[in-house]
C-alpha positions, -999 to +999 in steps of 0.1 A: +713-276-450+712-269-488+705-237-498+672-232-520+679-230-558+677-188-567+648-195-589+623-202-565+630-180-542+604-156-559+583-179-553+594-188-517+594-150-505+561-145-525+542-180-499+563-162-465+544-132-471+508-152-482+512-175-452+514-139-431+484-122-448+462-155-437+477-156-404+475-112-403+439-122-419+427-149-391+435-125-361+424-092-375+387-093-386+384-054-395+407-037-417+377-010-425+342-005-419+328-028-452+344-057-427+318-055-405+298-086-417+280-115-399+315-130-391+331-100-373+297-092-356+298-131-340+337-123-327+326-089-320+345-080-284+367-107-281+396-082-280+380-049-273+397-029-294+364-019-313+330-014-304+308-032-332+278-033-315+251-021-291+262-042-263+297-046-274+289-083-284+255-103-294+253-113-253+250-077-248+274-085-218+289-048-226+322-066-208+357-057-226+392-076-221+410-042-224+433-037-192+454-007-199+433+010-177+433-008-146+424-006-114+459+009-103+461+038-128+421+047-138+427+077-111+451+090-138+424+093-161+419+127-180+396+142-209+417+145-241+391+151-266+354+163-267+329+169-295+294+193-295+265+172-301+239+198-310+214+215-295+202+185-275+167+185-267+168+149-243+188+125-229+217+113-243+209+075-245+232+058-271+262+041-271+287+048-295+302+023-320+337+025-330+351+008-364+383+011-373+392+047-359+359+062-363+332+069-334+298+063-351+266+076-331+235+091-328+222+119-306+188+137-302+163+141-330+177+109-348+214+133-360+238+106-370+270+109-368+314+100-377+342+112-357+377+110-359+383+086-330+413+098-322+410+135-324+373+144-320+373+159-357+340+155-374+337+133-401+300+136-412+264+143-397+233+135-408+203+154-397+167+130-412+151+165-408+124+150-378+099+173-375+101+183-339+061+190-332+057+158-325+071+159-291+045+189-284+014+184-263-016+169-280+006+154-307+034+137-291+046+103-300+075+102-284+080+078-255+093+088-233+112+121-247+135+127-271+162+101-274+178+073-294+195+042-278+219+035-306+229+031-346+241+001-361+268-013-387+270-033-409+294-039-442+298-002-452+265+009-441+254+028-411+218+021-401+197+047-384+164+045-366+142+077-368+118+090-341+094+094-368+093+058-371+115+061-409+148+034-408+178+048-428+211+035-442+240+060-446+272+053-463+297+054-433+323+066-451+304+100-468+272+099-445+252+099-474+216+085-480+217+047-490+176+042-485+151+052-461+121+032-452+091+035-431+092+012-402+066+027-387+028+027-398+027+058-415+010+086-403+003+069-370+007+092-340+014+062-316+042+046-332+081+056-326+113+044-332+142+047-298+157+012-298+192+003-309+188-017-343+212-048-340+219-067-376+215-104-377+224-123-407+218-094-428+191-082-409+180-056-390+164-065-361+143-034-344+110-025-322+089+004-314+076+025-288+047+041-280+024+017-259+009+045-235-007+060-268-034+041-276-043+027-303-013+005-303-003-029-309+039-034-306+051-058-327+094-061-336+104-068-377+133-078-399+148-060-427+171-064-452+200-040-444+205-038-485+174-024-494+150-018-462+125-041-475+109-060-444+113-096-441+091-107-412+069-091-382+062-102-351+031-087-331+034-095-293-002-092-291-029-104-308-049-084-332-091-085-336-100-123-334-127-118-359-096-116-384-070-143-392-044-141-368-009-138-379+008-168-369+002-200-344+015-181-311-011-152-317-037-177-321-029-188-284-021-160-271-055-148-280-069-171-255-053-151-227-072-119-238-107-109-235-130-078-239-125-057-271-087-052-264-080-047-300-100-010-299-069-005-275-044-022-297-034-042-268+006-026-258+033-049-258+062-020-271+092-033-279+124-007-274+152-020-260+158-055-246+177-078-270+203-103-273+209-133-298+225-165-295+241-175-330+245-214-317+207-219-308+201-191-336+175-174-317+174-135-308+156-122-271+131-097-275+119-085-239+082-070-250+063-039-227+034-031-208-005-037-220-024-008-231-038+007-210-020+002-176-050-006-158-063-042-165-099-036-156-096-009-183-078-029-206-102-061-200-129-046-189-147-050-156-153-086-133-127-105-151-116-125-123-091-146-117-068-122-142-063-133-176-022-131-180-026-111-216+005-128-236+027-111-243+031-084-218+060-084-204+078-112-215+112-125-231+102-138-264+126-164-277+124-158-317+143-176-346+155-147-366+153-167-399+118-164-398+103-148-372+086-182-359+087-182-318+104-208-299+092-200-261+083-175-242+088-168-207+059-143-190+079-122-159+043-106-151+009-121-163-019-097-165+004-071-155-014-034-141+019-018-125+042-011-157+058-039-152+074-040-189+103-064-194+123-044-221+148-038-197+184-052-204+192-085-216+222-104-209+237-139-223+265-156-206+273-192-195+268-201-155+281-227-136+249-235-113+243-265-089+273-286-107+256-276-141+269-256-172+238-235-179+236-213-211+216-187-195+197-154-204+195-126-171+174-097-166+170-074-139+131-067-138+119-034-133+090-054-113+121-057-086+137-097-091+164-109-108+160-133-131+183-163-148+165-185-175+177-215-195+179-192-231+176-225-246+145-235-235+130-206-215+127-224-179+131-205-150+161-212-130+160-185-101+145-154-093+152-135-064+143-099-052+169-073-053+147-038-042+117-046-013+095-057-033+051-054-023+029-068-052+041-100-048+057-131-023+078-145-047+085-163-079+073-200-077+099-224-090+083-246-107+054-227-126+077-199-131+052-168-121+049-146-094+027-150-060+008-121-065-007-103-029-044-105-033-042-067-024-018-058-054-045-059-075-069-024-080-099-010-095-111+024-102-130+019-060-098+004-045-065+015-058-033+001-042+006+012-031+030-013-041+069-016-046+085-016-067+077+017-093+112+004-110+139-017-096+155-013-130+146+003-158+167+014-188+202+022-180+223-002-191+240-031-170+272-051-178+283-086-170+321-095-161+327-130-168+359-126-148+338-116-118+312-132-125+288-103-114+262-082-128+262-048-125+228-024-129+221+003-117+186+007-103+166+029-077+171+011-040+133+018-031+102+029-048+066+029-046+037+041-065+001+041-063-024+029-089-062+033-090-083+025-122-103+052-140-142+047-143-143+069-172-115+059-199-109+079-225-083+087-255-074+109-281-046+098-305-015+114-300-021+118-260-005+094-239-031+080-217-026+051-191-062+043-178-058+056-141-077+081-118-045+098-103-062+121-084-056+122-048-082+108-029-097+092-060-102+059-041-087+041-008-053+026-013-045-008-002-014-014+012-001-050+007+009-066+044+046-077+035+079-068+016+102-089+006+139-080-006+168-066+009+169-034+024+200-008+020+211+020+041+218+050+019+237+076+026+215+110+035+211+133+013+222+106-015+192+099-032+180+063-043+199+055-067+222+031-070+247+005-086+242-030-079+266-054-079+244-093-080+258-124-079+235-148-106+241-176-097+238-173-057+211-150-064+228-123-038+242-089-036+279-087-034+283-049-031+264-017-038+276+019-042+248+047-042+241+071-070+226+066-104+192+058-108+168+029-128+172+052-158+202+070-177+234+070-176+247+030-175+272+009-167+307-008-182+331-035-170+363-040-182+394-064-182+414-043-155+388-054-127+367-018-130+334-011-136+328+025-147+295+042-144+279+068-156+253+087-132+222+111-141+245+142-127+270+140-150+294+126-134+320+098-149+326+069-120+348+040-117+346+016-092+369-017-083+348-050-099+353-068-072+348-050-041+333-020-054+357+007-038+351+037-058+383+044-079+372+077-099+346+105-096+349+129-128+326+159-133+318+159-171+306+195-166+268+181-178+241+178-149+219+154-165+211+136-194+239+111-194+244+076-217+259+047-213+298+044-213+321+023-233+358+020-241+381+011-275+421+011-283+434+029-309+473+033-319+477+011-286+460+035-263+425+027-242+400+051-241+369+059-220+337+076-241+301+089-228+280+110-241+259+131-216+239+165-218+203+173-224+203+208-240+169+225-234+136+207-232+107+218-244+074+205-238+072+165-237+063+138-220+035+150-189+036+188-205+004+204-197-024+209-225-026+240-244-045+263-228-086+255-231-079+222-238-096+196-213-074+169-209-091+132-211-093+115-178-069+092-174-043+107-196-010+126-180-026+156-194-054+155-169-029+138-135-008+171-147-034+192-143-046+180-108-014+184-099-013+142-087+013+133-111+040+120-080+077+122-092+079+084-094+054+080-118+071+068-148+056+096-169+062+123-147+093+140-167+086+174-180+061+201-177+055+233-196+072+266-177+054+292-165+049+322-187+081+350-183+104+318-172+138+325-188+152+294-209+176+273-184+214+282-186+226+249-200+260+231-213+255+217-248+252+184-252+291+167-259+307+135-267+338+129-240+370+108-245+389+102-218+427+082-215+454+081-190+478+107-182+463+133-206+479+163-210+441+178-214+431+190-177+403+177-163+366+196-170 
């Protein structure tokens, strides 16, 4: 072959190396944090080396391909770095982010911030400066504590939500101020801001909280991630109908309402289910509970049969363009048992009765599983995974629940059903390799519900419309369970990690410990599923047949987050963040002293000393006078990797 004439090969060596910047350019989507843009987000977690997201991907499926820890070696694992969070003050509820050998995250009171990835240095924090009397007695809008699910990225910028309902953008590089917005109405005691933001298009997608302190009407908006300016809202429930409604869907949904709701607000908080599909470009919202719990409250008395109150309790299909709803699927119509749906959402693609399905799965805290066509919202199964009271089942081809007669209460019949929460907000993963689902979840609960006759509210005090004193009223018992039934170990608690089969609708295996709430789970690439439990305790389990693999003490003995995992310099990693700090006051405290709590506020169950410790808002109550603070280990951020040199905590 003839050799190339000298004078172009300038030229020659100058297209070798172009050709391997494309190629370099095609493979490796981040070179830094400004390359976190809509394209990187869509192939977020195909390799697992970052962390770009909330879920690692827009499925939420919190699944990575990295192996290097397997199900061989993970017994080898070992703590090489951690890194003091703060004082604490609640549960450690986000996942961290990693971009290009930085750990980005959030802790309590809304403190962003960087850390060297590799060596636990700090980069940056970011204190918003929240003023912490909100989470006292009387004034708290803070449901349920002190905690934040998450910050997000996007090109350069860091976004943060604030408890006190402000949205921020920090530079990730300095952790300085970009803007700060209020997402929140201002001044509003019932509004708060927990949930993960996730950006869409140049958008930040986020909810509220706060539907237990009425007034309150949820609703979920879009902002631009340059400037804060909000793009669209969506309220999940309608508003007063003597006013225009918003949009079309609010107008129907207004149908499904009666009484003066609107004096309530109506509920429907939106904090932490999401997921978004950029093929059928729509985003999942799962919306929360009415306001207040109890529907004869809520509607008002001899509203029979129930009115199903859209939307409660529902995924929300939503184009994020615009904010205009596609379909909606309602898991519990009329709901009076807390039966919100913001749980976990999860995309993947199911092989079902000889059928590719593009599905969307959630585990309901109302106790059955559920797989949905996410392009049209139709029901595909629902099965029970906890024994299950309030209802017989999910019909199949309307789509909602057989509710027992007898689940239903007023303030002269109150009831005892199951579920309190199959699952509630720790985190689940999906292994496409597997094929299986993994939640955690409590293994049996129940709770008892009976109406108040004499609703009241204060802004500021969360109130759920019930008489929880004992004896307030007899208690139905509905006549059969459904769902399967688990021997736990004694002593064990009922906690546990599930792992469910979607598409036979069945349990493959389950290992106790856990709980419905903190803590979380991961699956990864080297057939493991690691999970984090409420004791503080780092676990790792085989994906397939659940043996358990590796039981690490953290050092922390509550208040842990979801785990997730990166590679750096060609090395895996494990991080959680766990640790509460000390709690004061909160969610359930007991009023100040003269105060006389409203009926039907936690305040007042407090008080009567009928608050059970399922009850949703039973966390926290005021110590008794003299009590020394609680010895405690600060909150941390842990790293973990194979054969560290580091010994174990």
């Amino acid at each position: 072959m003839r050799a190339p004439d000298r004078k172009w090969l300038p030229f020659l060596v100058l297209g070798t190396l172009l050709g391997s910047w494309i190629t370099g350019a095609q493979t490796r989507l981040i070179d830094d944090v400004d390359d976190v843009d809509d394209r990187a987000l869509r192939n977020a977690g195909k390799t697992g080396e970052e962390w770009l997201t909330n879920g690692i991907n827009y499925a939420e499926q919190r699944f990575s391909p990295l192996k290097q820890i397997d199900s061989t070696n993970v017994g080898r694992l070992g703590l090489v770095w951690s890194y003091d969070l703060g004082d604490g003050g609640g549960q450690q509820s986000a996942t961290p982010l990693v971009v290009d050998g930085v750990i980005y995250a959030i802790t309590n009171w809304s403190i962003a911030f960087a850390v060297d990835a590799r060596t636990g240095k700090e980069l940056w924090r970011f204190d918003p400066g929240v003023d912490r009397t909100i989470n006292t007695p009387g004034t708290d809008r803070l449901c349920c504590g002190v905690m934040n699910r998450g910050v997000a990225i996007y090109e350069g910028k860091v976004i943060v939500p604030v408890n006190d309902g402000r949205l921020i953008a920090l530079d990730a590089v300095s952790g300085k101020l970009r803007w700060s917005v209020q997402a929140t109405p201002a001044g509003d005691v019932a509004y708060s801001l927990t949930m993960a933001p996730r950006i869409v298009k140049g958008k930040i997608i986020i909810g509220n909280a706060g539907a237990e302190f009425p007034p309150y009407r949820g609703y979920f908006s879009a902002f631009d991630v340059d400037n804060g300016r909000e793009l669209w809202r969506f309220y999940v429930v309608p508003g007063d109908p003597s006013k225009k409604f918003e949009n079309r869907a609010l107008e129907r949904a207004a149908r499904t309402w009666t009484g003066e709701w609107w004096k309530f607000g109506g509920g429907g908080s939106v904090w932490d289910g999401f997921a978004y599909d950029p093929e059928a470009n729509l985003i999942y919202v799962g919306t929360g509970n009415g306001t207040p719990w109890s529907y004869e409250v809520r509607q008002g008395k001899g509203h029979d049969p129930h009115l199903d109150n859209l939307y409660i309790c529902s995924i929300l299909a939503v184009n994020p363009d615009n904010g205009e709803l596609k379909w909606h699927y309602q898991f519990t119509p009329a709901d009076e048992w807390d039966y919100d749906a913001t749980q976990h959402l999860i995309l993947a693609e199911l092989r079902i009765n000889e059928r590719d399905r593009k599905v969307v799965m959630q585990a309901n805290k109302n106790g059955f599983f559920y797989v949905l066509d996410r392009i049209n919202g139709e029901l595909i199964s629902a099965e029970p995974f906890v024994p299950v009271s309030w209802a017989t089942g999910i019909d199949k081809k309307t789509g909602r629940p057989m509710v027992v007669p007898e689940a239903y209460y007023t303030s002269t019949r109150g009831v005892t059903v199951a579920p309190v929460q199959g699952h509630g907000a720790s985190p689940m993963a999906f292994s496409p390799i597997t094929g299986l689902v993994y939640f955690p979840g409590l293994a049996t609960s129940t709770f008892s519900f009976t109406a108040t006759d004499n609703f009241q509210f204060t802004p500021g005090n969360q109130t759920f419309g019930l008489n929880m004193a004992r004896g307030a009223a007899p208690l139905a018992v509905p006549p059969t369970t459904i769902g399967p039934v688990r021997q736990m170990p004694e002593g064990r608690g009922r906690g546990m990690l599930s792992a469910w089969d979607p598409v036979a609708q069945k349990e493959r295996w389950f290992q106790p410990g856990g709980g419905s709430n903190g803590g979380g789970a991961l699956a990864t690439g080297g057939n493991l599923v690691f999970q984090a439990l409420n004791d503080g305790r780092l676990v790792a389990y085989r994906a397939d047949t659940g043996d358990k693999l590796l039981d690490i003490a953290t050092g922390q003995s509550s208040g842990m987050g979801p785990p997730m995992t990166y590679m750096l310099d060609g090395r895996q990693y494990v991080a959680v963040m766990g640790g509460q700090g000390t709690v004061v006051g909160g969610r359930g405290a007991i009023a100040p002293p003269g105060a006389a709590p409203a009926p039907g506020t936690a305040a007042a169950a407090s008080a009567a000393g009928a608050l059970p410790a399922t009850a949703p808002a039973a966390a926290g109550t005021a110590p008794a006078p003299g009590t020394p603070p609680p010895t405690t280990v600060p909150p941390r951020l842990y790293v973990y990797a194979l054969d560290s040199s580091t010994p174990r905590p």
